[in-house]
C-alpha positions as a Markdown table, in Angstrom:
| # | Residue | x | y | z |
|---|---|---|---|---|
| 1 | Unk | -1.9 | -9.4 | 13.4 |
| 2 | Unk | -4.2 | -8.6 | 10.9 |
| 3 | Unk | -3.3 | -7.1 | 7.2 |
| 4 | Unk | -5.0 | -3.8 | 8.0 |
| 5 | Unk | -2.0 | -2.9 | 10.0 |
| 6 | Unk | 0.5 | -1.4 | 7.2 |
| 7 | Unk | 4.0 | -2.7 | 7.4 |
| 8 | Unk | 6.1 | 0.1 | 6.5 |
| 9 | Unk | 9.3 | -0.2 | 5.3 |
| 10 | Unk | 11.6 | 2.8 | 6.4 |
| 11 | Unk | 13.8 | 4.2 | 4.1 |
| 12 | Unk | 13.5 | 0.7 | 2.1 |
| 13 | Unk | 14.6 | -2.2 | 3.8 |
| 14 | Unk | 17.4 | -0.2 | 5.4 |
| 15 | Unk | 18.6 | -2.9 | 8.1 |
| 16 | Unk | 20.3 | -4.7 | 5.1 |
| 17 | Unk | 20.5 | -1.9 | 2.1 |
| 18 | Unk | 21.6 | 1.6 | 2.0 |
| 19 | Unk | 19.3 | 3.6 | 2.9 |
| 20 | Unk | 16.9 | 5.3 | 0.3 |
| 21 | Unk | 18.2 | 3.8 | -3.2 |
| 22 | Unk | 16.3 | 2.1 | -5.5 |
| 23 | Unk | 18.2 | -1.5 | -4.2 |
| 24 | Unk | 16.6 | -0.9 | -0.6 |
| 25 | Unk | 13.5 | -0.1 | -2.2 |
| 26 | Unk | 12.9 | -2.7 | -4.4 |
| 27 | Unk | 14.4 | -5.0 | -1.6 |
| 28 | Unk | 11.3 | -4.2 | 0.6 |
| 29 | Unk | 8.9 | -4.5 | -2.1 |
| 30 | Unk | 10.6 | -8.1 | -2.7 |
| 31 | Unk | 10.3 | -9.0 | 0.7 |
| 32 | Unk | 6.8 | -8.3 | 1.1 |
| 33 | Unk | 6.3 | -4.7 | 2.3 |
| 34 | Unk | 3.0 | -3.2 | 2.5 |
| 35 | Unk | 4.5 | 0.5 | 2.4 |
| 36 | Unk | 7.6 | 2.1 | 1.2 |
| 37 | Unk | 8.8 | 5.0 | 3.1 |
| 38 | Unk | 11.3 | 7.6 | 1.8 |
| 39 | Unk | 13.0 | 10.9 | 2.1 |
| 40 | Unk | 12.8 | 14.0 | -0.6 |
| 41 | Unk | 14.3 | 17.2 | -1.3 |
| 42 | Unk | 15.0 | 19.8 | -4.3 |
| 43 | Unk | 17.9 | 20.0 | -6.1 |
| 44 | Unk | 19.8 | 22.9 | -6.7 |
| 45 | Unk | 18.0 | 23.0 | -10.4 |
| 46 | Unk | 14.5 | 21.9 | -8.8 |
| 47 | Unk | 14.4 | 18.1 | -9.0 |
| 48 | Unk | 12.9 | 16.1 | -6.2 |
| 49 | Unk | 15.8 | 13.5 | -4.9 |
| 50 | Unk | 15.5 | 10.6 | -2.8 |
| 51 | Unk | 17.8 | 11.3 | 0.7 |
| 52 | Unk | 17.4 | 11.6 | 4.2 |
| 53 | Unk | 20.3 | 14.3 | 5.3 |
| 54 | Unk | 20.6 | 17.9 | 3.7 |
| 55 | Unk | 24.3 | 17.5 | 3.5 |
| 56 | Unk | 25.1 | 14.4 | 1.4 |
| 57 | Unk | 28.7 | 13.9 | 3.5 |
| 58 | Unk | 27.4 | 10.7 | 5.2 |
| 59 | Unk | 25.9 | 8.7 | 3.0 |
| 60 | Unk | 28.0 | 10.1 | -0.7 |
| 61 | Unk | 30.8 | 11.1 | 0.8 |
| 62 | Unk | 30.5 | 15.0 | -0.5 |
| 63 | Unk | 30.5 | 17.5 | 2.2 |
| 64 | Unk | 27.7 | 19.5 | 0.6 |
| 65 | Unk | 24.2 | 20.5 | 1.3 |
| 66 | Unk | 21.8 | 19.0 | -1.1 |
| 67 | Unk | 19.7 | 21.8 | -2.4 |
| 68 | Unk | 23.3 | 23.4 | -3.4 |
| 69 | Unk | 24.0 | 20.6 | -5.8 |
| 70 | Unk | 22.4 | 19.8 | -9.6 |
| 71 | Unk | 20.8 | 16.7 | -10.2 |
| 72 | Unk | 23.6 | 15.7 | -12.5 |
| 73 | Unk | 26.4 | 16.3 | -9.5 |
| 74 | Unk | 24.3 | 14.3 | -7.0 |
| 75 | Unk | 24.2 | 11.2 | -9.7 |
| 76 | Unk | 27.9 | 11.1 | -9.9 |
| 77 | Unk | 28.0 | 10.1 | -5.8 |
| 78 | Unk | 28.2 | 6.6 | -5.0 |
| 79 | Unk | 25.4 | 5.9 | -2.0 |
| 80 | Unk | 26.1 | 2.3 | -1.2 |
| 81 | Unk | 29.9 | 2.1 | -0.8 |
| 82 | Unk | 29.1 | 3.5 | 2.4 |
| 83 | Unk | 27.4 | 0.5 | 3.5 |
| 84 | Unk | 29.3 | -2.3 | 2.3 |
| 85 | Unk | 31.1 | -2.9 | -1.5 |
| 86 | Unk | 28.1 | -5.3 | -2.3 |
| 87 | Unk | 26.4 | -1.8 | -2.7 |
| 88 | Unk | 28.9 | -0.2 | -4.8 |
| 89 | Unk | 27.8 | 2.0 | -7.3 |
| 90 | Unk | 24.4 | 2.5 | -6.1 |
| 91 | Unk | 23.1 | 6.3 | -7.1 |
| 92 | Unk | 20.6 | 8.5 | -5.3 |
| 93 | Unk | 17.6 | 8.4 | -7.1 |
| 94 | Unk | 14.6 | 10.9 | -8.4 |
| 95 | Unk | 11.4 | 10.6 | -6.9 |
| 96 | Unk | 10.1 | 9.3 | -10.5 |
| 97 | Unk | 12.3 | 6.4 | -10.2 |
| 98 | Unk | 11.5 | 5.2 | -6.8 |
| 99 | Unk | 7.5 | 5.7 | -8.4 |
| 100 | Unk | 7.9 | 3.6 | -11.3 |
| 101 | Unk | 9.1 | 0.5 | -8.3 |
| 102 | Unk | 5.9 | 0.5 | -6.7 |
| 103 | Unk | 3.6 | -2.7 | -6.8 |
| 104 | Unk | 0.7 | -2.3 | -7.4 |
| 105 | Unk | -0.7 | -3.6 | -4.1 |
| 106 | Unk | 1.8 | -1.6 | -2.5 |
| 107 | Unk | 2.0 | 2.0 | -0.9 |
| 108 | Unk | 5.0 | 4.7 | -1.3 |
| 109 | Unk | 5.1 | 7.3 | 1.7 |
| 110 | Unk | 6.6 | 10.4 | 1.0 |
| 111 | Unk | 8.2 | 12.1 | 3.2 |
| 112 | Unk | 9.2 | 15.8 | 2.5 |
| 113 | Unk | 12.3 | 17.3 | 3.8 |
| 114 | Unk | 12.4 | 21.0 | 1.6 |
| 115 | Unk | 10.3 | 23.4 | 2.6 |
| 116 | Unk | 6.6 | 23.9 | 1.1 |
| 117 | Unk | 8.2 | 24.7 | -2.4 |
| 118 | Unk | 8.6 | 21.6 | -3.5 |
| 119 | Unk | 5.0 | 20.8 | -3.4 |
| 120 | Unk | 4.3 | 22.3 | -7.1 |
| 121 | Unk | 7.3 | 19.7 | -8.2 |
| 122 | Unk | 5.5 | 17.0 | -6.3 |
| 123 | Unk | 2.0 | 17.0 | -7.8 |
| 124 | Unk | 3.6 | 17.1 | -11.1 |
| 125 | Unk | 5.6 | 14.4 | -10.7 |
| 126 | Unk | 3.2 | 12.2 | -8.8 |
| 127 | Unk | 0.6 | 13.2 | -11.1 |
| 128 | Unk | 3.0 | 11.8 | -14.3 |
| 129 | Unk | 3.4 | 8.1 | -12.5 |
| 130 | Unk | 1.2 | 5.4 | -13.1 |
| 131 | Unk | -0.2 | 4.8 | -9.3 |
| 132 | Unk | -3.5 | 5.1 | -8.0 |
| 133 | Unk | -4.0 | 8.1 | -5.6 |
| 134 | Unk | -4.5 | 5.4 | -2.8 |
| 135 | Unk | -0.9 | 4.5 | -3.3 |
| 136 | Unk | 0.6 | 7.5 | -2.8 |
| 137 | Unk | 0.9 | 9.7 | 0.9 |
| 138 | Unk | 2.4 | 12.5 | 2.1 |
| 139 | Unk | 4.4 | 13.3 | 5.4 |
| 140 | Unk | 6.6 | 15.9 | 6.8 |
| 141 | Unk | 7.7 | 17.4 | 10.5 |
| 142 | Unk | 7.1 | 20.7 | 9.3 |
| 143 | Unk | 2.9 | 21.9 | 9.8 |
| 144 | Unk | 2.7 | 24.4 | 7.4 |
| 145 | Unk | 4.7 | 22.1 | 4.5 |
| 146 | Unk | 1.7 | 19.4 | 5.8 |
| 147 | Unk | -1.2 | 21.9 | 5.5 |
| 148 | Unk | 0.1 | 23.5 | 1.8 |
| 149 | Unk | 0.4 | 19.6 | 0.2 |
| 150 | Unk | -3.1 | 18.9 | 1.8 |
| 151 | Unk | -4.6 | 22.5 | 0.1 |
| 152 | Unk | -2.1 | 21.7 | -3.4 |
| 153 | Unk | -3.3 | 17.8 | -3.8 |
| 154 | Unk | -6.1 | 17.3 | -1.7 |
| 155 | Unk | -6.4 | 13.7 | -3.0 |
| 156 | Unk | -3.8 | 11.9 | -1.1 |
| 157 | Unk | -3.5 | 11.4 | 2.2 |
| 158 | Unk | -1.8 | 13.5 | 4.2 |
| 159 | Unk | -0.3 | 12.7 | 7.8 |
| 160 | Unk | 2.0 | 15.3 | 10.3 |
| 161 | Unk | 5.0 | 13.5 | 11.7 |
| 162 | Unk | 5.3 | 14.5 | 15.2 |
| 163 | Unk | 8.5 | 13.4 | 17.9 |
| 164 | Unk | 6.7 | 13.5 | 20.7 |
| 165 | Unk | 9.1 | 12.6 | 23.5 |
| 166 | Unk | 11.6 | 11.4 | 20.8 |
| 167 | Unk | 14.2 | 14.0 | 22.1 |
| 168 | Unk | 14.7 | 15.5 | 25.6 |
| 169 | Unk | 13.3 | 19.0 | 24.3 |
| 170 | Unk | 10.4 | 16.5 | 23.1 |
| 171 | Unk | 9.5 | 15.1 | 26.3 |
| 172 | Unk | 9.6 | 19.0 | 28.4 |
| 173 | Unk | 7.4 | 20.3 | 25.4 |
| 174 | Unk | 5.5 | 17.9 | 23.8 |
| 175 | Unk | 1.9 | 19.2 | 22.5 |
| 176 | Unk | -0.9 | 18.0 | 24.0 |
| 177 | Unk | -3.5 | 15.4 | 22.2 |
| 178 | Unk | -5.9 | 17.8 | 22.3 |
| 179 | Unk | -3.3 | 20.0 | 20.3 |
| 180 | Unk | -1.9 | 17.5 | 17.9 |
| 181 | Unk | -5.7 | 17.1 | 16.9 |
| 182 | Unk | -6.7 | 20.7 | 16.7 |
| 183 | Unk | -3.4 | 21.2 | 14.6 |
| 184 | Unk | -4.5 | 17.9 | 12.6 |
| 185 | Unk | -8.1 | 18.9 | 11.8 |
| 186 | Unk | -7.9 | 23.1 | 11.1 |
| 187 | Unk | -5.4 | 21.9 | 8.7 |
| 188 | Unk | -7.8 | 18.9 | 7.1 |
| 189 | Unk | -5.0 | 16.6 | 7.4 |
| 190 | Unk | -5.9 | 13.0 | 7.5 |
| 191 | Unk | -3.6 | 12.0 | 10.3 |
| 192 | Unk | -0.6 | 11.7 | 12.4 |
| 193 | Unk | 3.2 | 9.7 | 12.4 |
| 194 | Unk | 4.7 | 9.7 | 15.9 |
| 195 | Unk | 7.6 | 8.0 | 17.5 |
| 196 | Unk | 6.6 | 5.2 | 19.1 |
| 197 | Unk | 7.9 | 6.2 | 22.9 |
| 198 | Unk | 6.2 | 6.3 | 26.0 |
| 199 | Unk | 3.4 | 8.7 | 25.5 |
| 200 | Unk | 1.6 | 6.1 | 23.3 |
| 201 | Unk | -1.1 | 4.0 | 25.2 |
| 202 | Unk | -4.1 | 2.8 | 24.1 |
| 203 | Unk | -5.7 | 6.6 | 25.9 |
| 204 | Unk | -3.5 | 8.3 | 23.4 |
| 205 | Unk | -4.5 | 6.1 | 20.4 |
| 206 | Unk | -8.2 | 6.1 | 21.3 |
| 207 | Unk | -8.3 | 9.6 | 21.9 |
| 208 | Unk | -6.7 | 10.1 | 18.1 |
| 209 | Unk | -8.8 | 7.4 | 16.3 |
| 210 | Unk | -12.0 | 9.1 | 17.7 |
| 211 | Unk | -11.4 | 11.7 | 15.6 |
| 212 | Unk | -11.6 | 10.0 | 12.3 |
| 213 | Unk | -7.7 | 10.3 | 12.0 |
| 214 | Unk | -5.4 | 8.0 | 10.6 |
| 215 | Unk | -2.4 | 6.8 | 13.4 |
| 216 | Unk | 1.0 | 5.6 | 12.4 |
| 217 | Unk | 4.0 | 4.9 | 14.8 |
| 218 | Unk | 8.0 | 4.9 | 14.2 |
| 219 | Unk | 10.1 | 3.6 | 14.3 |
| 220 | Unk | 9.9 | 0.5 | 15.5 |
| 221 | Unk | 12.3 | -2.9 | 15.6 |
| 222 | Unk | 10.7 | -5.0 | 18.2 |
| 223 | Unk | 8.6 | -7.7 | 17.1 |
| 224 | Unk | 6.2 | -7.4 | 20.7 |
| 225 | Unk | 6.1 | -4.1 | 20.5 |
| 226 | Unk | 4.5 | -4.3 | 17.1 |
| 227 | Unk | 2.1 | -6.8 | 18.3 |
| 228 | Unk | 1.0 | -4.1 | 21.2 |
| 229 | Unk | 1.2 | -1.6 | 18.8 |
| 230 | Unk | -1.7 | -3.3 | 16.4 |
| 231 | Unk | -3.6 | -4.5 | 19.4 |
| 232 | Unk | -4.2 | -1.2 | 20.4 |
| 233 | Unk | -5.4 | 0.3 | 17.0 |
| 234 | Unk | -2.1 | 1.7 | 15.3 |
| 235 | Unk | -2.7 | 1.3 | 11.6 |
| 236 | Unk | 0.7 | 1.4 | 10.3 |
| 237 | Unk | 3.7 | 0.7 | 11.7 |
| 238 | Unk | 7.4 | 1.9 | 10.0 |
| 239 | Unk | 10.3 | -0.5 | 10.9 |
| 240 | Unk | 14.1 | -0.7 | 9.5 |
| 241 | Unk | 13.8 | -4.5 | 9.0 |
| 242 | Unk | 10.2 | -5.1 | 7.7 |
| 243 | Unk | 10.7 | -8.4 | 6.5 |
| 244 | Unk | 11.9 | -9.6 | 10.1 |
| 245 | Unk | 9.0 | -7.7 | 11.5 |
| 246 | Unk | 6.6 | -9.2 | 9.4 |
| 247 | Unk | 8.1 | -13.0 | 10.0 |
| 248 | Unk | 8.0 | -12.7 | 13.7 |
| 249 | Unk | 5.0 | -11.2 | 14.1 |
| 250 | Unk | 3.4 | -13.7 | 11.6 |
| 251 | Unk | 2.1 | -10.4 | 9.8 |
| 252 | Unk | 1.0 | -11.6 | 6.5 |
């Protein structure tokens, strides 16, 4: 499998570190990721965090939503304990922080889970790190937070995660290809992230790829189904355990 087929690791090398901390992060990037990927929100006082759910109960233990606490109260939780005590002590960190990790080889995908207004706090932060636009790209569910971050930093790459027949709904109402690309294009994104479930084929990935868009897949832990996954064109690939991915695929 050749290198052109990104390796992504998602939320860090989550299989073996909690999930979206600087020690699952840097984990990844010790094991050989090509790509980072990682969750973001706003702070109650407008600081871009690194976490997955809007409540932090499950992974800080504090039955709160996110955008309701300060950065300062969201420090004081330990995010690691819940994993294991190896992890003990382990904070959630800012976006800046997970930045200053990156390799600089190495890719960090960002994926945004506020709504559009946290785009101004994006650029500005993403603009104060040290990492070639290249390094840096932008996801999100939500279209319209995908089409404002293409319009408000135009330089990065910008790619519309879409569930596809992730959940029942999903499969009864799934957009169509021709759909996913109209959306794709009148917004000038540069590409799509889909769950890798039974609507992918090589039909599917041709029918994307023709269109000069970019195609990644998640989220995917079986070592074959990576290897189809390249063979038919997918250029990046998010897993939980990228490292095992990579060694069983011979992905180097």
């Amino acid at each position: 499998m050749p290198k052109n087929c990104l390796i992504i690791a998602h939320r860090g090398e989550s299989f073996d570190a909690p999930e979206n901390t600087l020690a699952a992060v840097n984990l990844a990037w010790e094991r050989e990721a090509d790509a980072v990927e990682i969750d973001v929100q706003l702070s109650k006082d407008k600081k871009i965090v690194v976490i997955h759910d809007e409540n932090t109960k499950r992974t800080g233990g504090r039955n709160k939503l996110v955008k309701n606490q300060t950065l300062k109260e969201l420090k004081e939780l330990d995010v690691g304990i819940y994993r294991d005590k190896k992890w003990q002590g382990e904070k959630i960190p800012t976006l800046s922080e997970i930045l200053e990790t990156v390799p600089n080889d190495k890719k960090l995908i960002i994926e945004l889970k506020s709504d559009p207004e946290i785009i101004n706090e994006l650029k500005e932060v993403i603009h104060n790190s040290n990492l070639a636009i290249e390094q840096v790209e932008i996801i999100s569910f939500n279209i319209f937070t995908v089409a404002r971050a293409k319009k408000v930093i135009p330089e990065h790459k910008v790619l519309w995660l879409v569930e596809l027949d992730y959940s029942f709904l999903g499969r009864l109402f799934s957009p169509s290809i021709d759909k996913l690309i109209s959306n794709a294009t009148m917004n000038d994104l540069d590409g799509l992230d889909v769950w890798a479930g039974n609507m992918i084929d090589k039909k599917f990935v041709d029918r994307i790829k023709s269109k000069d868009l970019m195609l990644y897949v998640w989220t995917v832990n079986d070592p074959d189904k990576a290897m189809w996954l390249k063979s038919i064109g997918i250029d990046g690939i998010t897993t939980d355990r990228a490292q095992w991915i990579k060694d069983k695929t011979r992905i180097y």
